[in-house]
C-alpha positions in Angstrom: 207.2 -18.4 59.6 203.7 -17.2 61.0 205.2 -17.6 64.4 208.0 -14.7 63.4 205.9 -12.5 62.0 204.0 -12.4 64.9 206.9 -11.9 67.2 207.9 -9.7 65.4 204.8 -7.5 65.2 204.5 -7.4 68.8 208.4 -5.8 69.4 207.3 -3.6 66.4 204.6 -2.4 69.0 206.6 -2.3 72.0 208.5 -0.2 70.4 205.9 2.0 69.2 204.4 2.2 72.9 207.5 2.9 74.4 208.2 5.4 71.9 205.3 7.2 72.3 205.8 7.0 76.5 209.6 8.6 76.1 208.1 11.2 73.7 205.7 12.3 76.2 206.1 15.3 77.8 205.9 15.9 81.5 203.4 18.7 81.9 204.1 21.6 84.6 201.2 23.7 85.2 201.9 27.7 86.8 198.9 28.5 88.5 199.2 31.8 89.9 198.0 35.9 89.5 199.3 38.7 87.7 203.0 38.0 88.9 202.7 34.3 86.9 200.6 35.7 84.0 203.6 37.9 83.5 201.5 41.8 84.0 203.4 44.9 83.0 205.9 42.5 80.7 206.5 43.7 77.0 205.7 40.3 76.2 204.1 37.9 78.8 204.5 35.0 76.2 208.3 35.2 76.2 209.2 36.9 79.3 207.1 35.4 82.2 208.5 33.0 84.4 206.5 30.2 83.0 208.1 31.3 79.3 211.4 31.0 81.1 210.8 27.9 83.3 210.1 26.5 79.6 213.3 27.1 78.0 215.6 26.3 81.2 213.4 23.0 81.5 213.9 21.9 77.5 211.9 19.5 75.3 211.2 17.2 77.9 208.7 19.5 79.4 205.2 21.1 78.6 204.9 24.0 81.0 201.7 26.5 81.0 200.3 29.4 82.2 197.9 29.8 84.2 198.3 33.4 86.1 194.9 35.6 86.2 195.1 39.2 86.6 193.9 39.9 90.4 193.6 36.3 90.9 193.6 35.2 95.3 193.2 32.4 97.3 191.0 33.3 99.5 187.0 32.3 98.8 185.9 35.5 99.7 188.1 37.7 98.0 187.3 39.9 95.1 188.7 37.5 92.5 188.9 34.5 93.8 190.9 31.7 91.4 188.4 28.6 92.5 185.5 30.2 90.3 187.9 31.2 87.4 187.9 29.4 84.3 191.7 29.1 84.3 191.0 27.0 86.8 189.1 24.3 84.6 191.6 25.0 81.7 194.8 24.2 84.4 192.8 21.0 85.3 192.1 20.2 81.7 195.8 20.5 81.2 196.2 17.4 83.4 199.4 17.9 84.9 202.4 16.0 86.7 203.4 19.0 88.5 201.5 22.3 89.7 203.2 25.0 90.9 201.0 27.4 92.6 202.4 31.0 93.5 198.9 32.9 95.5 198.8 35.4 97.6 199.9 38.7 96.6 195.8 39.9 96.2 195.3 38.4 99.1 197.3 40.6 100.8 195.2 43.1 99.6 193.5 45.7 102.2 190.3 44.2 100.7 190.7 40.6 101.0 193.3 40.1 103.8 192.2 37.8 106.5 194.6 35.3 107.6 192.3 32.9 108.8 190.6 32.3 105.8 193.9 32.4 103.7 195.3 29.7 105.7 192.2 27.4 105.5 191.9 28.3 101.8 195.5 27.6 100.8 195.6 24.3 102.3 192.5 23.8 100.7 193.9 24.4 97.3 197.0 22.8 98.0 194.7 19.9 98.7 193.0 20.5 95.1 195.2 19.8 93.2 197.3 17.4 94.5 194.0 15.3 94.4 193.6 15.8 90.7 193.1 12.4 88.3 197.0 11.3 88.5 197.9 12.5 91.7 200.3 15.6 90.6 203.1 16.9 92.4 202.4 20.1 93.9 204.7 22.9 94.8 203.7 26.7 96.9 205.6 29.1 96.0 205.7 32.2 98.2 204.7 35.2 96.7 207.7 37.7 95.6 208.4 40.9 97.9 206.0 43.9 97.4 208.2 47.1 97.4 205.5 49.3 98.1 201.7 49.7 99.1 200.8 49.9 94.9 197.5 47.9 93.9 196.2 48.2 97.3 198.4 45.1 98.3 200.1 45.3 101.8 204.5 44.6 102.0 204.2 43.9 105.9 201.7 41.4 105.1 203.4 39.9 102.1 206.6 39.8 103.9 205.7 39.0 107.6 202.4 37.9 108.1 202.0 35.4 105.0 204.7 33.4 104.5 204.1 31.8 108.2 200.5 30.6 107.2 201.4 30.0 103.6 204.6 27.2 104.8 202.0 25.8 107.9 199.7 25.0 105.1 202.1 23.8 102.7 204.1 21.8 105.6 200.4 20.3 106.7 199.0 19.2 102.6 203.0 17.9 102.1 203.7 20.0 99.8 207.3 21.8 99.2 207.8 25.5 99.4 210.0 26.9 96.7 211.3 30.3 98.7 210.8 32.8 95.6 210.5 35.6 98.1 214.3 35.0 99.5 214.9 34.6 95.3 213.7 38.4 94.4 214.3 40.2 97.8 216.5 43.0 98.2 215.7 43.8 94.6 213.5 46.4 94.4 215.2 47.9 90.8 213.5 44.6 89.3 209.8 45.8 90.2 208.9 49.0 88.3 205.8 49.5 89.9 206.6 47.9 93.4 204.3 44.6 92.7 205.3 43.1 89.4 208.5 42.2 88.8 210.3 42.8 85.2 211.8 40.4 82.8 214.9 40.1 84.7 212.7 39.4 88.1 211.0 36.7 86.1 213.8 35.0 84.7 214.8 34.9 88.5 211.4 33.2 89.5 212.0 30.9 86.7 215.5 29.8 88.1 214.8 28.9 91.5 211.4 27.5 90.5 213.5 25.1 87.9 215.9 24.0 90.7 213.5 23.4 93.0 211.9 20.9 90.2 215.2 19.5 88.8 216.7 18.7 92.1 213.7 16.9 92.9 213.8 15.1 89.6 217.5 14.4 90.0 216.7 12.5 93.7 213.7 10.5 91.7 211.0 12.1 94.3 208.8 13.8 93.8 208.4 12.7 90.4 208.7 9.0 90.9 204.8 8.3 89.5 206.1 9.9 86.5 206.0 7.9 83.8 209.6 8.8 81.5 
């Protein structure tokens, strides 16, 4: 009888365990600047991408955000995201997946320097895909900018950036989800030329959530994950 009751205390905590594993929810951390945080939005906690990455993902996800006004790459920019404390609260988070979308204020006339950006984004590409649990990390390229607002520069978002941003990405194996191709040729979605409006961001939060379901589809990169 003992022998039962021990059997059956042990499935009881299988169950539990497993329970507890298939209720867990696979964490997605946006790390990113004004353009993630969701700047210029009526309201960033329901309109930003990573709001709308969360309801096209479902339950099964945890996604945050972790955009900074002004944020860059670049060590020697103005705001640089390494010394941020979003940065400590996106590692805290400890997520599965990062998606990282920098390089807008780096484009700035201030900061820009394409050396350093393409040393500092594999750097930080390196970052986090070194974190406690080995995440998977994506780069996203930073969305068109329609016009020289904020002091950023469009020829260096569009021409000069991407390049260094996909040799970086390509040399950290990390994947590039094109959210520039996503948004160009739409400059009605970007009232001020830099941010994009709820509609942009609902569009950042589509291709960013194929990008992420077609990989979990093919089982990689999300294999470590435990479901």
């Amino acid at each position: 009888m003992r022998t039962y009751r021990w059997v059956a205390v042990l499935v009881l905590g299988c169950l539990l365990v497993c329970s507890a594993k298939a209720a867990e929810k696979i964490r997605v951390a946006c790390v990113g600047d004004s353009i993630t945080f969701g700047y210029g939005l009526r309201n960033a906690a329901q309109e930003s991408y990573p709001a709308a990455l969360q309801k096209l993902l479902g339950s099964a996800y945890q996604v945050g955000n972790f955009g900074v006004n002004g944020a860059a790459v670049q060590r020697a920019a103005g705001k640089p995201y390494w010394t941020l404390p979003k940065m400590k609260d996106a590692e805290a988070f400890a997520p599965q997946i990062v998606v990282v979308m920098l390089g807008s204020n780096d484009a700035n006339l201030k900061n820009w320097n394409a050396a350093a950006f393409a040393k500092d984004y594999g750097e930080f590409l390196a970052h986090w895909k070194a974190l406690p649990g080995k995440p998977t990390v994506y780069a996203a390229l930073p969305v068109p900018a329609y016009g020289q607002a904020f002091s950023i520069q469009p020829a260096v978002v569009e021409k000069e950036l991407p390049p260094l941003l996909k040799q970086a990405a390509e040399a950290a194996h990390v994947p590039v989800i094109n959210t520039f191709e996503a948004l160009s040729g739409k400059p009605e979605l970007f009232p001020d030329k830099i941010h994009p409006n709820a509609q942009g961001a609902q569009l950042i939060a589509d291709t960013v959530a194929k990008a992420l379901q077609a990989a979990a589809q093919a089982q990689d990169p999300l294999q470590g994950i435990d479901k």
